[in-house]
PyMOL Python script that loads the backbone (N, CA, C, O; Angstrom):
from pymol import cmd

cmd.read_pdbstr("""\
ATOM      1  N   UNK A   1    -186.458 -46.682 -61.730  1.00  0.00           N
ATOM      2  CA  UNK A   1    -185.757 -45.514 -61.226  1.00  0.00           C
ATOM      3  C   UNK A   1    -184.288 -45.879 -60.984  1.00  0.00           C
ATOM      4  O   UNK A   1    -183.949 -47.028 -60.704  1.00  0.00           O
ATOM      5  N   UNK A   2    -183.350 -44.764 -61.114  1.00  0.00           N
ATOM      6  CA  UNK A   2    -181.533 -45.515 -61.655  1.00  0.00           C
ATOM      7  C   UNK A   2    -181.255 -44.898 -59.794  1.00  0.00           C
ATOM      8  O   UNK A   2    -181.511 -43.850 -59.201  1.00  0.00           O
ATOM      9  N   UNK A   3    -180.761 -45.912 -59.498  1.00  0.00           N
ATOM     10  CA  UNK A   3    -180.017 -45.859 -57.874  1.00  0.00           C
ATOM     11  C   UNK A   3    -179.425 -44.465 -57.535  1.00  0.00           C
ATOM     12  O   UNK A   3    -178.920 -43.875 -58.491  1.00  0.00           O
ATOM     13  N   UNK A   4    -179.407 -43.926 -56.492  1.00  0.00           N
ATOM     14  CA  UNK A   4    -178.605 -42.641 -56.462  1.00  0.00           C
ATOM     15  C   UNK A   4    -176.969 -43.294 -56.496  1.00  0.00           C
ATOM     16  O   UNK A   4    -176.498 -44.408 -56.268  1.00  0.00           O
ATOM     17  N   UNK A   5    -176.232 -41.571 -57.030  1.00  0.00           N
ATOM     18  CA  UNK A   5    -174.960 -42.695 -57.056  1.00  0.00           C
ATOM     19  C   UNK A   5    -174.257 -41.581 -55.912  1.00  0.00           C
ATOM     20  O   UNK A   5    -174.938 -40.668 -55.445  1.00  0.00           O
ATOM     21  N   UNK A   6    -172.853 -41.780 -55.542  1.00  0.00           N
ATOM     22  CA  UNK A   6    -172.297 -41.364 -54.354  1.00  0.00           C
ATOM     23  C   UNK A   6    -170.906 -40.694 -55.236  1.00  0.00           C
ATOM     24  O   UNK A   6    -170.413 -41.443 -56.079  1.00  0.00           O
ATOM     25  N   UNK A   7    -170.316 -39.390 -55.062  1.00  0.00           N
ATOM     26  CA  UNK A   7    -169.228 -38.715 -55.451  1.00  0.00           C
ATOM     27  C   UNK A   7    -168.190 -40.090 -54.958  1.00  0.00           C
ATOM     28  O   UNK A   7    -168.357 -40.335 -53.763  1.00  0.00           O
ATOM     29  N   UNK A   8    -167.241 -40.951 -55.592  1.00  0.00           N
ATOM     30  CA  UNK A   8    -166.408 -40.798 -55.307  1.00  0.00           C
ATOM     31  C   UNK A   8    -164.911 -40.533 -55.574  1.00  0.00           C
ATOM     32  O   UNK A   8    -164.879 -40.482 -56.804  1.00  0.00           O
ATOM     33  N   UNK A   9    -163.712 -40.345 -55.151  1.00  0.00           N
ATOM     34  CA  UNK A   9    -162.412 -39.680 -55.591  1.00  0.00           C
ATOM     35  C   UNK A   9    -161.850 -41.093 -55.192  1.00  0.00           C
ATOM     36  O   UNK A   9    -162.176 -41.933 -54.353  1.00  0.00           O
ATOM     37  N   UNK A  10    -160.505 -40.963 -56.499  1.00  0.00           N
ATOM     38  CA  UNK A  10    -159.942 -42.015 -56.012  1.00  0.00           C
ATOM     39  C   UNK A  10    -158.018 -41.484 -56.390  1.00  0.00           C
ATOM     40  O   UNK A  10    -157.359 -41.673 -57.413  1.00  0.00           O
ATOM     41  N   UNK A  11    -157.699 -40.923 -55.312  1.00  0.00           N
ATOM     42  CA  UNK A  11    -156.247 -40.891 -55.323  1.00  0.00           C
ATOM     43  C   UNK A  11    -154.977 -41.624 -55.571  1.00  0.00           C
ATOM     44  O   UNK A  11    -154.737 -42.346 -54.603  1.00  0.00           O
ATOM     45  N   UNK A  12    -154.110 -41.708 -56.463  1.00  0.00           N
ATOM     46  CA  UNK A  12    -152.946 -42.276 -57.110  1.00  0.00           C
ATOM     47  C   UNK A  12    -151.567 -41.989 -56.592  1.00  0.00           C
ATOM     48  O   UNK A  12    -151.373 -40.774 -56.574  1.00  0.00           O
ATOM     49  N   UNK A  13    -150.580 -42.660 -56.180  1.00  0.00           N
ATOM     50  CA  UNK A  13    -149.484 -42.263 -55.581  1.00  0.00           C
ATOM     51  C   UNK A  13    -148.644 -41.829 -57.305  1.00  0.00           C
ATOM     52  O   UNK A  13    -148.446 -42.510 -58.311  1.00  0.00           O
ATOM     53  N   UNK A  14    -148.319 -40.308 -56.933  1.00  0.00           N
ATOM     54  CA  UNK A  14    -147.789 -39.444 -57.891  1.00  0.00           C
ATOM     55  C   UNK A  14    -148.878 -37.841 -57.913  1.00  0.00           C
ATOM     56  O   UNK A  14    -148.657 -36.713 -58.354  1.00  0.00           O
ATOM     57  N   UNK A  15    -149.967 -38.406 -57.271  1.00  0.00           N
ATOM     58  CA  UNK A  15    -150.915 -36.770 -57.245  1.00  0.00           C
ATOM     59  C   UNK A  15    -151.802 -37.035 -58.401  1.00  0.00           C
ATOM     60  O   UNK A  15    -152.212 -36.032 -58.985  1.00  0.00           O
ATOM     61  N   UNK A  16    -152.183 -38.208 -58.850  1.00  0.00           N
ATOM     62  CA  UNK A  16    -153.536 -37.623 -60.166  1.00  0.00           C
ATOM     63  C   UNK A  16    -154.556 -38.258 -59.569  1.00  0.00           C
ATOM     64  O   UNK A  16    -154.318 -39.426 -59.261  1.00  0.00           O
ATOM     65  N   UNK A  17    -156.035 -37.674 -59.214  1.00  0.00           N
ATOM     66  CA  UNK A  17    -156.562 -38.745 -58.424  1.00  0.00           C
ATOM     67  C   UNK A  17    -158.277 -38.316 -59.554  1.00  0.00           C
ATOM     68  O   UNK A  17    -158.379 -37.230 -60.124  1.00  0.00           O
ATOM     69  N   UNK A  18    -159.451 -39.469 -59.640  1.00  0.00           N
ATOM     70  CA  UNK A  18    -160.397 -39.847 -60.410  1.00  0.00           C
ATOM     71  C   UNK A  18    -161.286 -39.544 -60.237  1.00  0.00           C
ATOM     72  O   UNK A  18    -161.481 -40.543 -59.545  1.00  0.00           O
ATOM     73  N   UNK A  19    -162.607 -38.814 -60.153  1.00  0.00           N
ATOM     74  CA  UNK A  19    -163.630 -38.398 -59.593  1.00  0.00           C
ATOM     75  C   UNK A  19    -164.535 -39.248 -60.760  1.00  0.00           C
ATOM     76  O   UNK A  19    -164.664 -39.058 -61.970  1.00  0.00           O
ATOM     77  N   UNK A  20    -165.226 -40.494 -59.642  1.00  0.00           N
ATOM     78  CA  UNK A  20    -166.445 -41.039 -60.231  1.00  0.00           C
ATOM     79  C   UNK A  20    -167.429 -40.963 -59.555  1.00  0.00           C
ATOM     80  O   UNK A  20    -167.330 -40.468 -58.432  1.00  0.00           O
ATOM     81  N   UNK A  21    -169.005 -41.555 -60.163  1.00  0.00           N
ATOM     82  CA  UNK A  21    -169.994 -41.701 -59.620  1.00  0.00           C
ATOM     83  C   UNK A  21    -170.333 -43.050 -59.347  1.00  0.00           C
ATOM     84  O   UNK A  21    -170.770 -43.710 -60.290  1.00  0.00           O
ATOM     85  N   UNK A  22    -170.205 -43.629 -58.145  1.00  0.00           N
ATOM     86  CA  UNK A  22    -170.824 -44.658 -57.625  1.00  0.00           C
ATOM     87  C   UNK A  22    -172.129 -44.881 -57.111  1.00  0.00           C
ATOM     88  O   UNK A  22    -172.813 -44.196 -56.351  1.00  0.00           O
ATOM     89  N   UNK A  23    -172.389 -46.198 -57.785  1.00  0.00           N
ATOM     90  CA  UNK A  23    -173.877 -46.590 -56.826  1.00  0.00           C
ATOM     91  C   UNK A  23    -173.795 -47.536 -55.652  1.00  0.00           C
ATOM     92  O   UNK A  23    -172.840 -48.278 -55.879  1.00  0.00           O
ATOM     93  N   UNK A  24    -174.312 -47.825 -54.595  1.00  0.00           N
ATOM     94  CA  UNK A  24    -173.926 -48.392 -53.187  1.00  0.00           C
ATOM     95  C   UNK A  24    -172.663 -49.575 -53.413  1.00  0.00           C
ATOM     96  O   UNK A  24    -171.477 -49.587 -53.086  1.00  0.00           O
ATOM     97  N   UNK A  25    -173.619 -50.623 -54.195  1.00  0.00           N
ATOM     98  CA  UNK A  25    -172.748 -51.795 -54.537  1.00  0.00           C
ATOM     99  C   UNK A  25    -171.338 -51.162 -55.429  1.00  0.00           C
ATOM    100  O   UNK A  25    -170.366 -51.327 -54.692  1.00  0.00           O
ATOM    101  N   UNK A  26    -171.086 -50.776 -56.201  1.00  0.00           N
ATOM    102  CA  UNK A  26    -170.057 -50.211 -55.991  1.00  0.00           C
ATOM    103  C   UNK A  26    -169.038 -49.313 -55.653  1.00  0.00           C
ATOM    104  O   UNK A  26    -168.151 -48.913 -56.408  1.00  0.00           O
ATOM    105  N   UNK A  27    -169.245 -48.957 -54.244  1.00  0.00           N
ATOM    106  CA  UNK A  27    -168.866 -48.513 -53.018  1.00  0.00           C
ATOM    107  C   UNK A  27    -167.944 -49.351 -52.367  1.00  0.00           C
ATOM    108  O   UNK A  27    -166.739 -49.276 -52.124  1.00  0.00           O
ATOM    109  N   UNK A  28    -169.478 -50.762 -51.991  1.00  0.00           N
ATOM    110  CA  UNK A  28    -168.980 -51.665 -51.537  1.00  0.00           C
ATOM    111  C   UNK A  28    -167.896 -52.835 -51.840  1.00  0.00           C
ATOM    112  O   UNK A  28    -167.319 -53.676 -51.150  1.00  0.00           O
ATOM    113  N   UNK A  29    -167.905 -52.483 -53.179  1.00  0.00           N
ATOM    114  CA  UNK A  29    -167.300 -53.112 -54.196  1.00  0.00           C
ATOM    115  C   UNK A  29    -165.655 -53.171 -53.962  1.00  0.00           C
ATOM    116  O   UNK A  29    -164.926 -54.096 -53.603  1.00  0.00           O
ATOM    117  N   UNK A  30    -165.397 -51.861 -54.298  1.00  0.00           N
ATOM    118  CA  UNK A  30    -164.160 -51.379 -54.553  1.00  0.00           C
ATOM    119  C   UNK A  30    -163.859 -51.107 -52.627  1.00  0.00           C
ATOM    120  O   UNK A  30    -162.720 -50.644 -52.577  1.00  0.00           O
ATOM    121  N   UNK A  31    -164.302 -51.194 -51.464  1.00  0.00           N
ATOM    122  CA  UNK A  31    -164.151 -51.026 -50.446  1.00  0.00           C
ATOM    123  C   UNK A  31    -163.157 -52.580 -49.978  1.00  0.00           C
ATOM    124  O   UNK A  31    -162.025 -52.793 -49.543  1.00  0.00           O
ATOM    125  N   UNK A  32    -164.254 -53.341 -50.338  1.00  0.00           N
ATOM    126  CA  UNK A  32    -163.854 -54.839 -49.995  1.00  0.00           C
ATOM    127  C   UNK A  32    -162.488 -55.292 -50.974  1.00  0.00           C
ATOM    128  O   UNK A  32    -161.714 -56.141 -50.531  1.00  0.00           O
ATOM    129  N   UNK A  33    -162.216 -54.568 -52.546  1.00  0.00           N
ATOM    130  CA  UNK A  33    -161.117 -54.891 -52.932  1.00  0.00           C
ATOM    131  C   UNK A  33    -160.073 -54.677 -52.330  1.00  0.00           C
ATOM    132  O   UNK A  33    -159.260 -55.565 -52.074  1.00  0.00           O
ATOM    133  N   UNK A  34    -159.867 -52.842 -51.851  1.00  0.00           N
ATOM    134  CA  UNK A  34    -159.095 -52.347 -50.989  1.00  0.00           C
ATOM    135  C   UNK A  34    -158.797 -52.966 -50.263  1.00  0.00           C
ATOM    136  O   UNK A  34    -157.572 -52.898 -50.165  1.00  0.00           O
ATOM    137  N   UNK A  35    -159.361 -53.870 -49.346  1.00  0.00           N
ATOM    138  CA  UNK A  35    -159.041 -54.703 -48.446  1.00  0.00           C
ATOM    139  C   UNK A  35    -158.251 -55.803 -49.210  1.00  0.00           C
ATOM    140  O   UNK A  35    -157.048 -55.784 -48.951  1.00  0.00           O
ATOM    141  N   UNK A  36    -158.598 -56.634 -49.979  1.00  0.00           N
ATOM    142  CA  UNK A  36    -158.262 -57.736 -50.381  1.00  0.00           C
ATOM    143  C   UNK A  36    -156.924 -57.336 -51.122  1.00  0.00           C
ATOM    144  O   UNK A  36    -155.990 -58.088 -51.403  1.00  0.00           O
ATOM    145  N   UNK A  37    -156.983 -56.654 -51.249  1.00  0.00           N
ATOM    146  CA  UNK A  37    -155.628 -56.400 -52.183  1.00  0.00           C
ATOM    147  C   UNK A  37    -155.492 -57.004 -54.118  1.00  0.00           C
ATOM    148  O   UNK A  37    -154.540 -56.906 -54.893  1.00  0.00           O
ATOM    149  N   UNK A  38    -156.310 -57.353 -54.237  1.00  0.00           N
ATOM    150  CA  UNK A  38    -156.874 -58.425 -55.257  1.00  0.00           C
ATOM    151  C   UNK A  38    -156.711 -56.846 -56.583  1.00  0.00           C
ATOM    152  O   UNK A  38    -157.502 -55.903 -56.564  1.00  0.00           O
ATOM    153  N   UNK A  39    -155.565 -56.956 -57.544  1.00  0.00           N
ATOM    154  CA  UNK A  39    -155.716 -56.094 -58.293  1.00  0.00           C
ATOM    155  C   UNK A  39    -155.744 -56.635 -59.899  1.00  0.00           C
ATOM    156  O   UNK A  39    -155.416 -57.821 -59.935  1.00  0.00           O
ATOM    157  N   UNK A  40    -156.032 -56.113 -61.153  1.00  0.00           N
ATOM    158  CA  UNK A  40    -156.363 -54.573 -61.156  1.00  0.00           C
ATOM    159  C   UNK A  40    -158.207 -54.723 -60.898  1.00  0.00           C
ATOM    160  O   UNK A  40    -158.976 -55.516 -61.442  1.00  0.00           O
ATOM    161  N   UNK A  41    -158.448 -53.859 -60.074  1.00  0.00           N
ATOM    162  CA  UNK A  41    -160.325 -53.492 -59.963  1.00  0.00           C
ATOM    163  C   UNK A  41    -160.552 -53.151 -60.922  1.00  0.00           C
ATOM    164  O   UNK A  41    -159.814 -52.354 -61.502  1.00  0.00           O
ATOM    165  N   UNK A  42    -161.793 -53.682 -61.515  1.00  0.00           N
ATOM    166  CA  UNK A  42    -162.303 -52.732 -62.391  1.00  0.00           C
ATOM    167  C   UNK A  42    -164.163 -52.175 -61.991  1.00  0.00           C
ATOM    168  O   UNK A  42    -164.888 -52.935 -61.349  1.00  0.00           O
ATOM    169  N   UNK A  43    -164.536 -51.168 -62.357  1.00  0.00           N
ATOM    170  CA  UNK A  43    -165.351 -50.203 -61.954  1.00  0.00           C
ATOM    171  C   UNK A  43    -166.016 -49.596 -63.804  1.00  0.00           C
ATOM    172  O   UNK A  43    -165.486 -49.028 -64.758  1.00  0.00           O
ATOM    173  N   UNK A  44    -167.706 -50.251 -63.433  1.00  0.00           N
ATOM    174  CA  UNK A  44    -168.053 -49.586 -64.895  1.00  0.00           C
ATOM    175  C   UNK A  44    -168.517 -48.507 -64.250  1.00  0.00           C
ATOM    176  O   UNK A  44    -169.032 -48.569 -63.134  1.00  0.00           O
ATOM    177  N   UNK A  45    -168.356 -47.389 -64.951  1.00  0.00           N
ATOM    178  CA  UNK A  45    -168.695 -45.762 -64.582  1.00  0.00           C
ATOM    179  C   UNK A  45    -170.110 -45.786 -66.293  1.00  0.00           C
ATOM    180  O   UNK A  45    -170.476 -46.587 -67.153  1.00  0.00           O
ATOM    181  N   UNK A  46    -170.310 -44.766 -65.997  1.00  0.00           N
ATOM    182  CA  UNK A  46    -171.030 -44.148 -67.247  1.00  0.00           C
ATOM    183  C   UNK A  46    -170.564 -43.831 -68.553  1.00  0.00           C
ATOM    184  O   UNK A  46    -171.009 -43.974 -69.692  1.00  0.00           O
ATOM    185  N   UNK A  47    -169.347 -43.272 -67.954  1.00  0.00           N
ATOM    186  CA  UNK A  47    -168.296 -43.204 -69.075  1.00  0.00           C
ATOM    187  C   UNK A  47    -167.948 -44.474 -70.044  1.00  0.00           C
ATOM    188  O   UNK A  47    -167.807 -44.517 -71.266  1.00  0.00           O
ATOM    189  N   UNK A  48    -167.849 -45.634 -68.903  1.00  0.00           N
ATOM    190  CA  UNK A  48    -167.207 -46.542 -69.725  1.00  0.00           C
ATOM    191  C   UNK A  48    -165.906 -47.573 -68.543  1.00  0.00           C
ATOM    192  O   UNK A  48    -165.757 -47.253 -67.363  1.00  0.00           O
ATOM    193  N   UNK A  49    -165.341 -48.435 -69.018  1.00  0.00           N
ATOM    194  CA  UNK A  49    -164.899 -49.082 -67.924  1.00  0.00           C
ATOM    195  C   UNK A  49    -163.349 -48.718 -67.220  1.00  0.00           C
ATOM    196  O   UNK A  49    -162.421 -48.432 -67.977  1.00  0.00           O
ATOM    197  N   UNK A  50    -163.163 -48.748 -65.893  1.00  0.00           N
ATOM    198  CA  UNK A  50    -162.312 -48.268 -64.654  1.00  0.00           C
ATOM    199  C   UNK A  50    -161.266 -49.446 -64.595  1.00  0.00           C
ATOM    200  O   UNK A  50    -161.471 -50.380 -63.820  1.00  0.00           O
ATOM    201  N   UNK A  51    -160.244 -49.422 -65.332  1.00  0.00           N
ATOM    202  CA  UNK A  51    -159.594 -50.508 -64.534  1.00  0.00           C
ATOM    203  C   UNK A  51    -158.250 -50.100 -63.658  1.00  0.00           C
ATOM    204  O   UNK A  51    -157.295 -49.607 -64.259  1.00  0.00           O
ATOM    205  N   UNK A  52    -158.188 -50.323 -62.159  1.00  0.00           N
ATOM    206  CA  UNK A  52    -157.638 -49.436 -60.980  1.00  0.00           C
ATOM    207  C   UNK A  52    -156.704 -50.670 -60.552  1.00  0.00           C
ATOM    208  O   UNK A  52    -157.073 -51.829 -60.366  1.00  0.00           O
ATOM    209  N   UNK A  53    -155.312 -50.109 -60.434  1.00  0.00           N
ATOM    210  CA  UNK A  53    -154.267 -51.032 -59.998  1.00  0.00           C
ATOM    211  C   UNK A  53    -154.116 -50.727 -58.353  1.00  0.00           C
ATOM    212  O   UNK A  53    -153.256 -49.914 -58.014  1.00  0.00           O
ATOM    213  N   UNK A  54    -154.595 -51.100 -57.762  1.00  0.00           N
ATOM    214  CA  UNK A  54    -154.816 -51.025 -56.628  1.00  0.00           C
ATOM    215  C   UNK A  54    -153.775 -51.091 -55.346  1.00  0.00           C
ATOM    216  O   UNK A  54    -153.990 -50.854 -54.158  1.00  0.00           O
ATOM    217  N   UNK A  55    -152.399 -51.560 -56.123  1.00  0.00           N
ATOM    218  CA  UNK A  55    -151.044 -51.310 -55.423  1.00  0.00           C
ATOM    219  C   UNK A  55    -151.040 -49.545 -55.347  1.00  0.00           C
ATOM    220  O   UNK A  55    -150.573 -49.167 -54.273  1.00  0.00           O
ATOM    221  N   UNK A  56    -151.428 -48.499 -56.192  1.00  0.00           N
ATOM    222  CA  UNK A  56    -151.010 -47.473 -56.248  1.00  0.00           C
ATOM    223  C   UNK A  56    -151.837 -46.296 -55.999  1.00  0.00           C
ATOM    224  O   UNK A  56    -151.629 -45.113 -56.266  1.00  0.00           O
ATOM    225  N   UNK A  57    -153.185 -47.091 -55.221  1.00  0.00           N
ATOM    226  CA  UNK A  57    -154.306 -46.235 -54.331  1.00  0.00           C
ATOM    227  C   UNK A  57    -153.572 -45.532 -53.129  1.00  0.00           C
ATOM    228  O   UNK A  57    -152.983 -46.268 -52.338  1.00  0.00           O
ATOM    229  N   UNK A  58    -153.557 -44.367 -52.952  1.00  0.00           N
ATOM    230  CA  UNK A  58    -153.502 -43.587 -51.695  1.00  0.00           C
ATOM    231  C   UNK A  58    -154.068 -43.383 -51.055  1.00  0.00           C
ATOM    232  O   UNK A  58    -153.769 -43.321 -49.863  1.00  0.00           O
ATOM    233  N   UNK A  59    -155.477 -43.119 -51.667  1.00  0.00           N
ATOM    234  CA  UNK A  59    -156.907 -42.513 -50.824  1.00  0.00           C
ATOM    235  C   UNK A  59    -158.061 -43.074 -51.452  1.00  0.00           C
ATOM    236  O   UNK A  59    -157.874 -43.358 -52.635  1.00  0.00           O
ATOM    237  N   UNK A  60    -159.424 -43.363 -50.915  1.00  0.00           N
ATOM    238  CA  UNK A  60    -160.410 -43.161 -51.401  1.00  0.00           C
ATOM    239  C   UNK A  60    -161.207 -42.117 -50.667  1.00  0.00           C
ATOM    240  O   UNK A  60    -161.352 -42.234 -49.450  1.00  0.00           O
ATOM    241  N   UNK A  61    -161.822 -40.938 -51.427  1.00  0.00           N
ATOM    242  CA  UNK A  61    -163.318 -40.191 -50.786  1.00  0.00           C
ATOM    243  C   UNK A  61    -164.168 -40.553 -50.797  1.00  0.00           C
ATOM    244  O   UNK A  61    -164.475 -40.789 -51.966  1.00  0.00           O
ATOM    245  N   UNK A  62    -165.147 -40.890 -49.930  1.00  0.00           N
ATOM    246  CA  UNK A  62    -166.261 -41.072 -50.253  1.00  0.00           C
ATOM    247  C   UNK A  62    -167.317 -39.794 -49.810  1.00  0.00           C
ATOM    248  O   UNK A  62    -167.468 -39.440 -48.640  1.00  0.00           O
ATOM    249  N   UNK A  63    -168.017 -39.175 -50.985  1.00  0.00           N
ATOM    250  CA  UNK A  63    -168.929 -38.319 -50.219  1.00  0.00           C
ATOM    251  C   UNK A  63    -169.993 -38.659 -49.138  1.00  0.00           C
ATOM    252  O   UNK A  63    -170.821 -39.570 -49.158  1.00  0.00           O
ATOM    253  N   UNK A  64    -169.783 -37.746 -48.226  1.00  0.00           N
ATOM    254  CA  UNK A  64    -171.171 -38.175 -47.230  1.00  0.00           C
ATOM    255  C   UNK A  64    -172.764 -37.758 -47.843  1.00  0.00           C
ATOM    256  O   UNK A  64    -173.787 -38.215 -47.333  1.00  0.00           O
ATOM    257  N   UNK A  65    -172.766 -36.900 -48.914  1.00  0.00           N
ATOM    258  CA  UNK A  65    -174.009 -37.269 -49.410  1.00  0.00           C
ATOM    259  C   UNK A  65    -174.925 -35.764 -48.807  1.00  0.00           C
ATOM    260  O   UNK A  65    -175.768 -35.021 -49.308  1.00  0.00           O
ATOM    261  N   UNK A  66    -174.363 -35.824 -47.759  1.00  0.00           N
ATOM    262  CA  UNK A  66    -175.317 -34.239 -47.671  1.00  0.00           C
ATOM    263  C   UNK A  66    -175.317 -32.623 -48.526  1.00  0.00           C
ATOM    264  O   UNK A  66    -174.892 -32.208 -49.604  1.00  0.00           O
ATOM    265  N   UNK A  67    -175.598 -32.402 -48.076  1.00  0.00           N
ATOM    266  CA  UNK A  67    -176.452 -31.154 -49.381  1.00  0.00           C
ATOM    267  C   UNK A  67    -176.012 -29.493 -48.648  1.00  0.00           C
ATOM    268  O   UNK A  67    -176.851 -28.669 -48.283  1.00  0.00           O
ATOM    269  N   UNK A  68    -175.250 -29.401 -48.608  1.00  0.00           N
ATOM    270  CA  UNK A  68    -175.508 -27.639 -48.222  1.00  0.00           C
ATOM    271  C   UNK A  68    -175.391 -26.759 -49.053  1.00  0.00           C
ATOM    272  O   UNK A  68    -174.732 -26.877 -50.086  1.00  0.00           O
ATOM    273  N   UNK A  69    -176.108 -25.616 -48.659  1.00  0.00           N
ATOM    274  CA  UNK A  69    -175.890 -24.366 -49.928  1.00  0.00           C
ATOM    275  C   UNK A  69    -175.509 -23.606 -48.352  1.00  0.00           C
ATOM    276  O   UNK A  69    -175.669 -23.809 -47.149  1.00  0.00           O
ATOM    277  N   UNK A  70    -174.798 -22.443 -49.453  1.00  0.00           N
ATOM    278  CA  UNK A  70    -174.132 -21.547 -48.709  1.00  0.00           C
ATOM    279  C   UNK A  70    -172.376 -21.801 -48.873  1.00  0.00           C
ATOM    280  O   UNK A  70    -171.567 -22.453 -49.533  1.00  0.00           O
ATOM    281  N   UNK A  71    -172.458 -20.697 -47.674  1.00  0.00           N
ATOM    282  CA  UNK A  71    -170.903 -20.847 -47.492  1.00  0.00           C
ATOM    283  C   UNK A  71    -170.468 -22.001 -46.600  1.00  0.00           C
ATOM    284  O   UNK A  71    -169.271 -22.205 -46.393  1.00  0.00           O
TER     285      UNK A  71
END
""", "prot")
cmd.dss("prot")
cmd.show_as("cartoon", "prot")
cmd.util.cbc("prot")
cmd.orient("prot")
């Protein structure tokens, strides 16, 4: 069974920001780079491979994962 994966966004200083799907470990992954400063990250997506210069991160989202319908 394939891991659930987690929405996440990843914002660029200039306004273009990445919407991938992560699985925990790389969450944790790219969390602990952020910290380290250690660039360029790279991130395999489904698509194919992420490589993130990490001087020019603004934001990361991470979805919380819950579920609502409605408004």
């Amino acid at each position: 069974m394939a891991s659930e994966k987690t929405q996440v966004e990843i914002g660029f200083d200039g306004g273009q920001v990445i919407p991938v799907r992560l699985d925990a470990d790389q969450v944790k992954a790219l969390r602990k780079a952020l910290g380290s400063g250690d660039s360029p990250h790279e991130i395999e997506t489904d698509e194919g491979s992420l490589l993130i210069d990490l001087g020019k991160v603004i934001f990361v989202r991470i979805s919380s994962g819950a579920k609502t319908i409605g408004f």
